[in-house]
C-alpha positions as CSV (number, residue, x, y, z in Angstrom):
1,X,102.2,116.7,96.2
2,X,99.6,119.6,96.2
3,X,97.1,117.5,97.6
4,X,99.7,117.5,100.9
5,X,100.2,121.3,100.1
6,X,96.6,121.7,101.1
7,X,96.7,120.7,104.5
8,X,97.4,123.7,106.9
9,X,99.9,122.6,109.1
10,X,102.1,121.3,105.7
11,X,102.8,125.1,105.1
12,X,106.4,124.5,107.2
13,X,107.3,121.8,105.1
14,X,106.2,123.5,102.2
15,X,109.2,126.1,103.0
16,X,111.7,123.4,102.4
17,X,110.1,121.6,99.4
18,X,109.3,125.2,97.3
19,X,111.5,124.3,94.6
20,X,110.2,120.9,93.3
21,X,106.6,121.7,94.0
22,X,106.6,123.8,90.8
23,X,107.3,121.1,89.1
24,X,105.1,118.3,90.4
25,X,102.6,116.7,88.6
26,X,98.7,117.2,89.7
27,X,96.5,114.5,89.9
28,X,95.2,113.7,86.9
29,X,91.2,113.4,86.0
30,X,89.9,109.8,84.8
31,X,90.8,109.1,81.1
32,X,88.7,107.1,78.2
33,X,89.5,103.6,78.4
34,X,92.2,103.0,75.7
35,X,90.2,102.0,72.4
36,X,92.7,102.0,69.4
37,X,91.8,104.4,66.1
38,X,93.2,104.2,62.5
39,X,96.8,104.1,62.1
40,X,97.7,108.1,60.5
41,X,100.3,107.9,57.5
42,X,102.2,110.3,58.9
43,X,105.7,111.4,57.2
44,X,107.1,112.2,60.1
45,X,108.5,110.1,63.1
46,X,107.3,112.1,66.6
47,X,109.6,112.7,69.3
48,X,107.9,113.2,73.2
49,X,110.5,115.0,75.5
50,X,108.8,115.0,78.5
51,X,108.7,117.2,82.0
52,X,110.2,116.4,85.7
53,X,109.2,113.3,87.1
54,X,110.0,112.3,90.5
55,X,109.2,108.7,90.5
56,X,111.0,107.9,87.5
57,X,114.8,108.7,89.3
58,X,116.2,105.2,91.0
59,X,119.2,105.2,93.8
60,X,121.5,102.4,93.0
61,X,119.4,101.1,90.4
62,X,119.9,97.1,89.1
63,X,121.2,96.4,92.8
64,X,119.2,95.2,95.7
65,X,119.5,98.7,97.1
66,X,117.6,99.8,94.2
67,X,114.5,102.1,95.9
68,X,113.2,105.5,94.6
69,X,114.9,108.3,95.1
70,X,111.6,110.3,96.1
71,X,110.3,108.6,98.9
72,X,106.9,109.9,98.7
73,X,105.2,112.3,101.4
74,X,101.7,112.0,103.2
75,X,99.5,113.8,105.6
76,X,100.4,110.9,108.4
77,X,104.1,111.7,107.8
78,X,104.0,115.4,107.4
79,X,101.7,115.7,110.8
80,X,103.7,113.1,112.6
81,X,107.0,115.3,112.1
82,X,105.4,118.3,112.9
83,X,104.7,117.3,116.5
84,X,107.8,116.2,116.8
85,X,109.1,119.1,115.7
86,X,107.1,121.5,118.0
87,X,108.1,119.3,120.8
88,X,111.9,119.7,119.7
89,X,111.3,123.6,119.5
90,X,109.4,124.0,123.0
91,X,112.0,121.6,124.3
92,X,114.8,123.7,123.7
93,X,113.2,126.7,123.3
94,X,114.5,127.6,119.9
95,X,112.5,127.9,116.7
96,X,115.8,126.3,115.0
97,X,115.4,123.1,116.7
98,X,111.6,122.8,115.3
99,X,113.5,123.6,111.7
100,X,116.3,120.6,112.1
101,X,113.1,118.7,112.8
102,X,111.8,119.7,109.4
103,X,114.9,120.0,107.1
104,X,115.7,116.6,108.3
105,X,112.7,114.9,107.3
106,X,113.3,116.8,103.9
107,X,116.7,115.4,103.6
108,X,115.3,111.9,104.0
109,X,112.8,112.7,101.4
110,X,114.3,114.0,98.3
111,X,118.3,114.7,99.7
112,X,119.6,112.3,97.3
113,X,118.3,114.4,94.0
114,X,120.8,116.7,95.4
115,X,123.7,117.3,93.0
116,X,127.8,118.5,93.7
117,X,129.4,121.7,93.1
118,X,129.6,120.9,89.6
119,X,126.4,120.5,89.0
120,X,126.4,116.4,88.8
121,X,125.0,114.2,90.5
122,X,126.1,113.6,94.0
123,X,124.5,110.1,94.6
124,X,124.0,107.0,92.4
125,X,121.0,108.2,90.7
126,X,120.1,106.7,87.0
127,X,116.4,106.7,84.9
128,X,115.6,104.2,82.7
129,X,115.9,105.4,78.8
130,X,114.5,104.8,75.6
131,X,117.4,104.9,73.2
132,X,115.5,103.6,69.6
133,X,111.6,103.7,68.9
134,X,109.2,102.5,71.1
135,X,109.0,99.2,68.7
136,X,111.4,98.0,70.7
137,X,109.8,98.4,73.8
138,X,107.0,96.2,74.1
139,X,106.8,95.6,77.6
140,X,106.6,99.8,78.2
141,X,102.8,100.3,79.2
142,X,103.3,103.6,82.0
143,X,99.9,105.1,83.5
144,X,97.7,106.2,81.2
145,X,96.9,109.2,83.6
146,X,99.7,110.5,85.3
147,X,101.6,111.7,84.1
148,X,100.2,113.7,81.0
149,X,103.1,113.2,78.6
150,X,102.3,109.0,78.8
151,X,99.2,109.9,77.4
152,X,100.7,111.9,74.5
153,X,103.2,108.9,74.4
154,X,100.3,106.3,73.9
155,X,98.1,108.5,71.6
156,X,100.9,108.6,69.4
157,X,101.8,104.9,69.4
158,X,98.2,104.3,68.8
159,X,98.2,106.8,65.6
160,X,101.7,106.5,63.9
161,X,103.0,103.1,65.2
162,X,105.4,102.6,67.9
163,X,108.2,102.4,64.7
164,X,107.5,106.0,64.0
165,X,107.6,107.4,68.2
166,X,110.4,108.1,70.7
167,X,110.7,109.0,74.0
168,X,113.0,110.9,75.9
169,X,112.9,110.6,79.2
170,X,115.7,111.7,81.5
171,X,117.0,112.8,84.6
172,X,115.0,116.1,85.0
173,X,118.0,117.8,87.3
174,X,121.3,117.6,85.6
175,X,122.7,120.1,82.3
176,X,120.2,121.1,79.7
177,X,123.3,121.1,77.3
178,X,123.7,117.6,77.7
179,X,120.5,116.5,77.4
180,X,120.2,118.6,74.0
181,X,123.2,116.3,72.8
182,X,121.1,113.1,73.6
183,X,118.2,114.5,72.4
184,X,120.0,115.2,69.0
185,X,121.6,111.5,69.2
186,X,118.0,110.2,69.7
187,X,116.6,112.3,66.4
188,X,119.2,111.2,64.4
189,X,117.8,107.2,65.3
190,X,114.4,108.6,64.5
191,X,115.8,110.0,61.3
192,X,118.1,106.7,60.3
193,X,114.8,104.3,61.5
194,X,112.5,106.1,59.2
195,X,114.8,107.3,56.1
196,X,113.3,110.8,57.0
197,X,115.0,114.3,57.0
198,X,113.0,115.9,60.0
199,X,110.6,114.9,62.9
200,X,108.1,116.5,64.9
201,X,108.4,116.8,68.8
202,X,106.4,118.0,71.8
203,X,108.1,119.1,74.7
204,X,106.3,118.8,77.9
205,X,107.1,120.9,80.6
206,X,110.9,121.3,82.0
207,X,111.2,119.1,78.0
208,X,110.7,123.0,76.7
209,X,114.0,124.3,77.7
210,X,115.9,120.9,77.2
211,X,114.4,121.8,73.5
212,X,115.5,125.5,73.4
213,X,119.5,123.9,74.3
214,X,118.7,122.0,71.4
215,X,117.3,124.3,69.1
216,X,120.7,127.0,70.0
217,X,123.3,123.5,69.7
218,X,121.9,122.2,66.5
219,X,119.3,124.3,64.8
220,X,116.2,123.4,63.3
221,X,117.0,121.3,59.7
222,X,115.8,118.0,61.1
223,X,112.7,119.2,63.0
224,X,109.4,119.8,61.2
225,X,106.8,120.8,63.9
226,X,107.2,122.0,67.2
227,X,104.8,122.0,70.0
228,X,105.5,123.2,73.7
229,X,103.0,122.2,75.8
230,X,103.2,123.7,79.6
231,X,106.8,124.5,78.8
232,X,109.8,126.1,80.6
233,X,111.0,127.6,77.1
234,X,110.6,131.0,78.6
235,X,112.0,129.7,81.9
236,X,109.9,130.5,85.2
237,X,109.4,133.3,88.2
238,X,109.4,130.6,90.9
239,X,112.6,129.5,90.5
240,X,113.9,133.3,89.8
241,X,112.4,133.9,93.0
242,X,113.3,131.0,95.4
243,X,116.7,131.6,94.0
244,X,116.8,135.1,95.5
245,X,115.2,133.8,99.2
246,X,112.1,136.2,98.1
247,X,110.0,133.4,99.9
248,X,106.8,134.8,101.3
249,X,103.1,133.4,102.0
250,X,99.9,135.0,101.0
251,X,96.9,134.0,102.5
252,X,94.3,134.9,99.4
253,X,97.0,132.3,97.4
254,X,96.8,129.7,99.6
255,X,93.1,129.6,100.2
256,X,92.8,129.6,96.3
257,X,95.3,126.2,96.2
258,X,93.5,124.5,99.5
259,X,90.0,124.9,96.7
260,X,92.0,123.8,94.1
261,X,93.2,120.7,95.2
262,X,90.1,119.3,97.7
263,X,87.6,117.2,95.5
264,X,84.7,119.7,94.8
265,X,82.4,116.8,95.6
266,X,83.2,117.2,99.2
267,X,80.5,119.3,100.1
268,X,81.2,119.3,103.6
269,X,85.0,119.8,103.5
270,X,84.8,122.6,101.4
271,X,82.3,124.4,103.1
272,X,84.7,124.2,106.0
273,X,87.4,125.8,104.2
274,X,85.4,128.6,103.4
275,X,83.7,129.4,106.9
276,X,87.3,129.0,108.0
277,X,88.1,131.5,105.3
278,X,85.7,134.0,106.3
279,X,86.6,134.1,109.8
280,X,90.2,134.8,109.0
281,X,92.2,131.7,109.9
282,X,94.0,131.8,106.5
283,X,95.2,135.6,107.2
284,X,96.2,133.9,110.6
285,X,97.9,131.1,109.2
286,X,99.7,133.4,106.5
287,X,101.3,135.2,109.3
288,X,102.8,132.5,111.4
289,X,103.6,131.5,107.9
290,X,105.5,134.4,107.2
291,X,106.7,134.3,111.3
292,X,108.4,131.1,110.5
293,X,109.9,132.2,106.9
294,X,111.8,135.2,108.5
295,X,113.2,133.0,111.5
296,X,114.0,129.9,109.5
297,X,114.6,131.1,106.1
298,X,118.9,131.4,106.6
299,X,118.5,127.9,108.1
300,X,116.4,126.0,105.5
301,X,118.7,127.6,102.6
302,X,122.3,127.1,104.6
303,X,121.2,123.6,105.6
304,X,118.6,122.1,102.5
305,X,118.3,124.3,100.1
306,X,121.4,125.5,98.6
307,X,123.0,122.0,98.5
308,X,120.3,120.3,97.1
309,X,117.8,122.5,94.6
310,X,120.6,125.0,94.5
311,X,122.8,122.8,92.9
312,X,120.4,121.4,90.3
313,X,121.9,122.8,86.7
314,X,117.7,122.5,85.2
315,X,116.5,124.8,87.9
316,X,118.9,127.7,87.2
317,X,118.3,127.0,83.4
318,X,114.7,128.0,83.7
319,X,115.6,131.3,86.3
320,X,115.2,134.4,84.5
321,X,118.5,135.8,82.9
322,X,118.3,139.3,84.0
323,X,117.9,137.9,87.7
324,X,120.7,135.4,87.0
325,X,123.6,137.2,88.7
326,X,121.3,138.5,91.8
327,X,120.4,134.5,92.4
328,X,124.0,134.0,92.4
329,X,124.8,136.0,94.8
330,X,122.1,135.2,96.9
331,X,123.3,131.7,96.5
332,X,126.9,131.4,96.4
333,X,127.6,135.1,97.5
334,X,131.3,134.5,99.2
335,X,131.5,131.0,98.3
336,X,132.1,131.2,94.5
337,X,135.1,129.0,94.3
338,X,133.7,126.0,96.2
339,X,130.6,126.3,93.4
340,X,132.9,127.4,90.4
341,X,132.2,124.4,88.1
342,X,128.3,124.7,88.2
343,X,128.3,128.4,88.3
344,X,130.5,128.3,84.9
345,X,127.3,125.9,83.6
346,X,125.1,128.5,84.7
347,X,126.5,131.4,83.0
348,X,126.3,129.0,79.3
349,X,122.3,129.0,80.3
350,X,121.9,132.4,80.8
351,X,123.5,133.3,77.5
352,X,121.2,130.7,76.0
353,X,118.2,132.4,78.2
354,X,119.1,135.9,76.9
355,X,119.4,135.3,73.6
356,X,116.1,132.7,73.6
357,X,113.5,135.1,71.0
358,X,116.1,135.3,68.5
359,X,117.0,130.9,68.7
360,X,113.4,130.4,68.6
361,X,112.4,133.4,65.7
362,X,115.2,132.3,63.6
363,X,114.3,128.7,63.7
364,X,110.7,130.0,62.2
365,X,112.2,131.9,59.8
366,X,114.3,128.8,58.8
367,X,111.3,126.7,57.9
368,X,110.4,124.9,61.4
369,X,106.9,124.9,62.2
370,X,105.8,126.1,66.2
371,X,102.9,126.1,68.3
372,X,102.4,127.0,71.9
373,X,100.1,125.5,74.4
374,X,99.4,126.6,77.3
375,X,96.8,126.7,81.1
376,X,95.7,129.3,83.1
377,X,94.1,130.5,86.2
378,X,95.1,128.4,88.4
379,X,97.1,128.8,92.0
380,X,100.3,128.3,92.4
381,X,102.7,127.2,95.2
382,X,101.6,130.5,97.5
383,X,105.6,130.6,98.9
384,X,107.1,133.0,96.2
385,X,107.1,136.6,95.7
386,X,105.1,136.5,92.0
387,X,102.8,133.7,93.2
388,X,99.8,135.7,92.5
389,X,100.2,136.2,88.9
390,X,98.9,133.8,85.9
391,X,99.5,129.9,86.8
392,X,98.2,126.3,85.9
393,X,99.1,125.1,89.4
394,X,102.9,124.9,88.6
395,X,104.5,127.0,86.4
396,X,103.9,130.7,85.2
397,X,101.5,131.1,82.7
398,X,102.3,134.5,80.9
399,X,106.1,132.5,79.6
400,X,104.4,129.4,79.0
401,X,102.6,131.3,76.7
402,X,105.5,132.8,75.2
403,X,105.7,136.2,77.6
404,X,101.6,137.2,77.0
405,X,100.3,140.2,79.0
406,X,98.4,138.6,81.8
407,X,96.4,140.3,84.4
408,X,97.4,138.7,88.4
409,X,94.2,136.1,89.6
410,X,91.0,137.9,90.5
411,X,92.1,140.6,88.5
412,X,91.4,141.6,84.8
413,X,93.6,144.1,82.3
414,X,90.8,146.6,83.5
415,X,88.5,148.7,81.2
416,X,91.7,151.7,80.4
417,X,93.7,148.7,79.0
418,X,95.4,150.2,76.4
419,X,94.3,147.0,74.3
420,X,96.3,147.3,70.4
421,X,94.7,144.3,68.8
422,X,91.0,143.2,70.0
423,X,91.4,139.8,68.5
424,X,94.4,138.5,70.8
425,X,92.2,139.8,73.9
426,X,90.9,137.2,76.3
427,X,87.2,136.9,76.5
428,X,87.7,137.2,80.5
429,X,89.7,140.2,79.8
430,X,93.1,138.8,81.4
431,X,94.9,137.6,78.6
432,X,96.1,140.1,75.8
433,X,98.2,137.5,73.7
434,X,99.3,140.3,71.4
435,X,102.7,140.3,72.7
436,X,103.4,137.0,72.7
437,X,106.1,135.6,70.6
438,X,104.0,133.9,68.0
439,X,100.3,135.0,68.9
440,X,98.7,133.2,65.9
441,X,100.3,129.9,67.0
442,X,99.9,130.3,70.8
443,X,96.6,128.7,72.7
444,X,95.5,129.5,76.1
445,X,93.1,126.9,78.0
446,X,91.3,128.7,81.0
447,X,91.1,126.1,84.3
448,X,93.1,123.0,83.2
449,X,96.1,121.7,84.8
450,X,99.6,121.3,83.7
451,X,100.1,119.6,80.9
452,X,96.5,118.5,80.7
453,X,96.6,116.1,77.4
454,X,95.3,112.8,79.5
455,X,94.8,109.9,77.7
456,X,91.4,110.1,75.5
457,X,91.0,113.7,76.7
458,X,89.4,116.5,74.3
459,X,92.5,118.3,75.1
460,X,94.8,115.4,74.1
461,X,92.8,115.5,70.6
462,X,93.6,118.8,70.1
463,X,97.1,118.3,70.7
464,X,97.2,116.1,68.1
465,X,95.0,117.9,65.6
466,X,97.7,120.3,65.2
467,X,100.8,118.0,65.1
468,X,98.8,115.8,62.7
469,X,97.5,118.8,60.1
470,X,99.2,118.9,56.8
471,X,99.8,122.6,57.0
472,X,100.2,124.3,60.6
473,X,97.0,125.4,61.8
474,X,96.7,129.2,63.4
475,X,94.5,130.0,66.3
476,X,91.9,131.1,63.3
477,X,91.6,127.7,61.7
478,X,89.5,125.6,63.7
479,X,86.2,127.6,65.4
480,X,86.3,124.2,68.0
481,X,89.9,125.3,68.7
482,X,90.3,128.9,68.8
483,X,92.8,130.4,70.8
484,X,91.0,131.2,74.2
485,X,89.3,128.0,75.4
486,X,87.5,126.5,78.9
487,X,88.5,123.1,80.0
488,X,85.9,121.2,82.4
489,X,87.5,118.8,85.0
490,X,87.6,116.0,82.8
491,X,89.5,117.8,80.4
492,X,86.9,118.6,77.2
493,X,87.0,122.1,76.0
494,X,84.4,124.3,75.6
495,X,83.5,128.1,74.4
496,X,83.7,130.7,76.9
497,X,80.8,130.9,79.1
């Protein structure tokens, strides 16, 4: 997806497709070729909850209608509707007719994610799940690649035994709540399977606030360790944001994203971008960017938008609390009864949201084990307001990492900081993890993608370093671990430079 992102006449599009971007998985760098280790005696079964997946979601699934319910995108596609589109709007003369052009291609696209007033889903849309260990599903194999969490998944079978590992996958859209009582359903199998009292789990992702409903349904007695990797526990800005309409487009953000996502080795290519840079186009682009947002902004929400990411229960899960009520309004302002039965869903999340430091603090203090993993410095989708501040590509770093202070990209906390603790200070000076939730049990990898724990990946080792150590490690145990790391492209960590 941001590979199609990067090409500059996708920016249109992009307006319509803001909401699942955040949550779509980059490409992921070539892994090891799968060698098996030494099975780990572990006490405790492992649970993977992992993040939004397009591809996984099936219309009609088991019939001969059965097809994917994300159709896919590509540059031929995007550029083919975006001449017709410009021939619809100089037809006609209107800028709308260029957007019916362009919400109607995203309709064909992804309009059967879309959900009803309640909040369910509107179509015949199912995902395959994994209801007992993965012992029982031999014929499960997934790409070791992408996405990250079937490398975690793999890792973990290889260690423990497919007996002692379960996966949840699910349909990434629909109530966190429910998911938390499937989640609990699967545990309790984990727990039966295994005559254990408690598991571990990592929650990838959008997994981080299906774990939170868990954590505030049914406590923390049968889980042992915690990780959340690249998680929505803290929920996001760019949904906050698109939830409001505070769409905009900055050029520096977009530039950064067009570097991040061409392949470095394309000498050529990139040195384009940057000549093209210099001279200005992406100022020029950003403001028939912006042009477009301001006359087509009413339309993509009124026509796309509001009936089809705007009635996903996950997304307004991971908005912001304290913004809840304004994205409401900016939403379903005047039309409150139509929505009633998903805005009474949305009200349960944002007492969960508001009362999310005290779930997760008294879980610690009730024995369970945490640890918080997290990227940075990275662009994000350049189409909402806090784009510029801390990202791995698609979602917020400073509440992945548990609400750290993070300086915006290109910038640093400056030398009049007021910094408290030295130690919890970034060597790059933009991370001060002090005020974090749990700072000695929170890592921050400079330069790596989301959820970067790729099959036979230095980062995929670490992962499991500190689900498999007797006693949970800190950020001080391990000098080839600490708590500010670089990642290279292919995923191994290294000291700051």
């Amino acid at each position: 997806m941001k590979k199609i992102i990067a090409l500059l006449l996708s920016l249109i599009l992009a307006l319509s497709c803001a909401v699942p971007a955040f949550a779509a998985s980059p490409a992921a760098p070539t892994v090891t070729k799968k060698v098996t280790p030494p099975k780990i005696d572990t006490e405790y079964p492992m649970v993977v909850i992992r993040g939004m997946d397009f591809y996984t979601l099936k219309y009609k699934a088991g019939t001969k209608y059965e097809e994917e319910v994300f159709k896919g995108v590509d540059a031929k596609s995007i550029l083919s509707t975006l001449g017709k589109a410009i021939l619809e709007g100089v037809k006609h003369w209107d800028i709308h007719a260029f957007g019916d052009v362009v919400i109607d291609y995203a309709k064909d696209i992804i309009g059967r994610m879309a959900c009803d007033e309640n909040g369910d889903s509107k179509y015949d849309v199912s995902i395959e799940q994994y209801t007992r260990s993965m012992a029982s599903y031999p014929e499960f194999s997934g790409d070791l690649g992408s996405p990250s969490e079937i490398g975690i998944l793999h890792r973990a079978v290889d260690l423990y035994g497919a007996k002692k590992v379960y996966y949840y996958n699910y349909d990434y859209r629909l109530d966190p709540i429910m998911h938390a009582k499937r989640i609990n359903k699967l545990i309790n199998t984990a727990l039966q399977e295994n005559n254990k009292k408690q598991v571990n789990v990592i929650s990838a992702s959008m997994g981080g606030i299906l774990m939170l409903h868990y954590l505030n349904k049914f406590g923390s007695d049968k889980i042992h360790r915690a990780i959340f990797l690249s998680s929505t526990f803290m929920g996001t800005y760019v949904s906050t944001d698109l939830l409001q309409g505070k769409v905009t487009l900055d050029s520096e953000n977009l530039y950064d994203l067009v570097l991040q996502v061409l392949d470095s080795d394309k000498k050529a290519l990139v040195g384009l971008i940057k000549a093209l840079h210099a001279v200005g186009a992406f100022k020029l682009v950003a403001k028939l960017g912006t042009w477009l947002i301001s006359k087509l902004k009413d339309q993509v929400y009124d026509e796309f938008l509001r009936d089809t990411f705007g009635t996903m229960p996950a997304i307004w899960a991971v908005t912001q609390p304290e913004e809840i009520d304004a994205c409401l309004q900016y939403m379903f302002g005047g039309r409150e009864k139509k929505y009633a039965g998903l805005i009474e869903k949305i009200r349960k999340y944002k007492s969960v949201a508001l009362h999310r430091e005290k779930i997760l603090q008294s879980c610690v203090d009730n024995g369970m084990e945490l640890a918080v993993i997290a990227s940075y410095d990275r662009a994000a989708v350049p189409l909402y307001e806090r784009a510029n501040g801390q990202s791995d590509g698609v979602l917020d770093s400073p509440l992945m990492l548990g609400k750290a202070t993070m300086a915006v990209r290109h910038q640093t906390l400056g030398s009049d900081y007021p910094v408290k603790n030295r130690r919890y200070i970034s060597p790059d000076n933009i991370i001060d993890m002090s005020t974090a939730l749990f700072p000695e049990y929170t890592w921050a990898i400079k330069d790596a993608p989301h959820v970067p724990t790729d099959y036979g990946s230095d980062i995929n080792n670490m992962l499991f370093w500190i689900m498999n150590r007797k006693t949970m490690p800190t950020v001080r145990s391990n000098a080839r671990y600490p708590q500010f790391m670089q990642s290279s492209s292919d995923l191994e960590l290294r000291p700051f430079e």
